[in-house]
N, C-alpha and C positions, 0 to 999 in steps of 0.2 A: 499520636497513633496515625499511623499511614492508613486511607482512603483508595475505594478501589479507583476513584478518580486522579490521585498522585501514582497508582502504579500508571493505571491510561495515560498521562501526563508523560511519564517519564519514558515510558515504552515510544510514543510518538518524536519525543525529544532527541532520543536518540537515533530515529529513523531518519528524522529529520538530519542529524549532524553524521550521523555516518554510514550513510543507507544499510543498517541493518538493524532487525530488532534487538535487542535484547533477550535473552537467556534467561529464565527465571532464576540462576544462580546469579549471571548479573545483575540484574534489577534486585535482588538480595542486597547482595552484597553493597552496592549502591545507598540505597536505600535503609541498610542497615536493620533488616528483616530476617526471619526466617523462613525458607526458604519453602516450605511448606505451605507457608503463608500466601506467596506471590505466585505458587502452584495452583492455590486456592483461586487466587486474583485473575490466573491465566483462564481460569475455565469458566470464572462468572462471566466475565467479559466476551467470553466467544460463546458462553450462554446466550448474551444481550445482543450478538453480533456486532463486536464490535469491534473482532478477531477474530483469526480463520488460525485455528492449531491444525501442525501436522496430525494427518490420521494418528494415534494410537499415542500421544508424546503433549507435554503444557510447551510445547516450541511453537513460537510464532511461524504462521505461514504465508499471511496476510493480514494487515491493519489498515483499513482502506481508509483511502485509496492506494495507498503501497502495498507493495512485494516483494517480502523477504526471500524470495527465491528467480531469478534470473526469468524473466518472462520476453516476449516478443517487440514488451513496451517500453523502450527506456526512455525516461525522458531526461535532460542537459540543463541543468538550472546550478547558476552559483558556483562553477568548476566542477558541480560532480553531479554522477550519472545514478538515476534514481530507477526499480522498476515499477511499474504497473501491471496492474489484473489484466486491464482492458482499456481500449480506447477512451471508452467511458470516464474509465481511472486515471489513463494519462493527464488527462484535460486536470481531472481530480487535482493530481499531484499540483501540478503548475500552483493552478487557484489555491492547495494549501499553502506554500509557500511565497505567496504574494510576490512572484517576481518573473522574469521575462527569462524565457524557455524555448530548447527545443524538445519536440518529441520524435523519434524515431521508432519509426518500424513497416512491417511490407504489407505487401496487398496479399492478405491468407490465399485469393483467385490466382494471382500469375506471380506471383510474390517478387515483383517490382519492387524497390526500396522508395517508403514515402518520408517525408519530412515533413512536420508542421513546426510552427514557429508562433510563438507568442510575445508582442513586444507591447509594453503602455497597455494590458489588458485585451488588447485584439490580435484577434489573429492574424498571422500575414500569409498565409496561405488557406485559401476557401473553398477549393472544391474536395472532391472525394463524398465518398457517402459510409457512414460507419450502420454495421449492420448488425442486429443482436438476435439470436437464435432464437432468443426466449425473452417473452414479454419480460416487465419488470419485477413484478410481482410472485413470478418463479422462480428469479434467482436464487434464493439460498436451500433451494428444494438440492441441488448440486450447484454450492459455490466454487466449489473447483472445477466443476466444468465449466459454467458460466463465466 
């Protein structure tokens, strides 16, 4: 019997191999479930926050630190281009994937294009300043704003 931690598993898996979630018909199908079942799985888990479903749908919106939906933040790791939530999440992304990375995206103030870069675990570029509207602890009050 499939575990809501093999749906979590396999949902991450495939974020990870092909920047997008999964579909609770694909992760069925995969999985070899009903589909009702990983319907079930889609909404305990963004019960737990551990996924962001579109308004009104069990479709992945966010599984952080990724972004199934095209954001500000891509980051370049391993030949392919991943998004993130948020700065925050970029940095995220890299550290899940254990390997050396760029991040790309602009300054929200005069929207300059920035680059950061991760190689051997450090960063090679160190200035800028990342700024969060809202403490941490308010985030999921609106995680899609945040």
């Amino acid at each position: 019997m499939q575990t809501w931690a093999d749906i979590r598993l396999h949902i991450y898996q495939q974020m990870v191999a092909s920047s997008a979630a999964p579909t609770p018909a694909e992760t069925a199908r995969s999985l070899d479930l009903p589909v009702c079942e990983v319907e079930e799985a889609y909404r305990g888990l963004a019960d737990d926050h551990v996924v962001v479903l579109h308004p009104g749908s069990t479709n992945i919106w966010m599984a952080m630190p990724f972004s199934n939906v095209p954001t500000p933040y891509t980051v370049v790791c391993g030949g392919r281009a991943y998004y993130a939530n948020c700065a925050w999440d970029a940095f995220g992304v890299v550290a899940t994937l254990h390997s050396d990375a760029r991040i790309l995206t602009q300054c929200p103030d005069c929207r300059e294009p920035l680059q950061y870069g991760v190689r051997d675990n450090k960063l090679t570029r160190v200035d800028g300043v990342v700024h969060f509207a809202l403490p941490v602890r308010e985030w999921w009050k609106d995680i899609g704003f945040t």
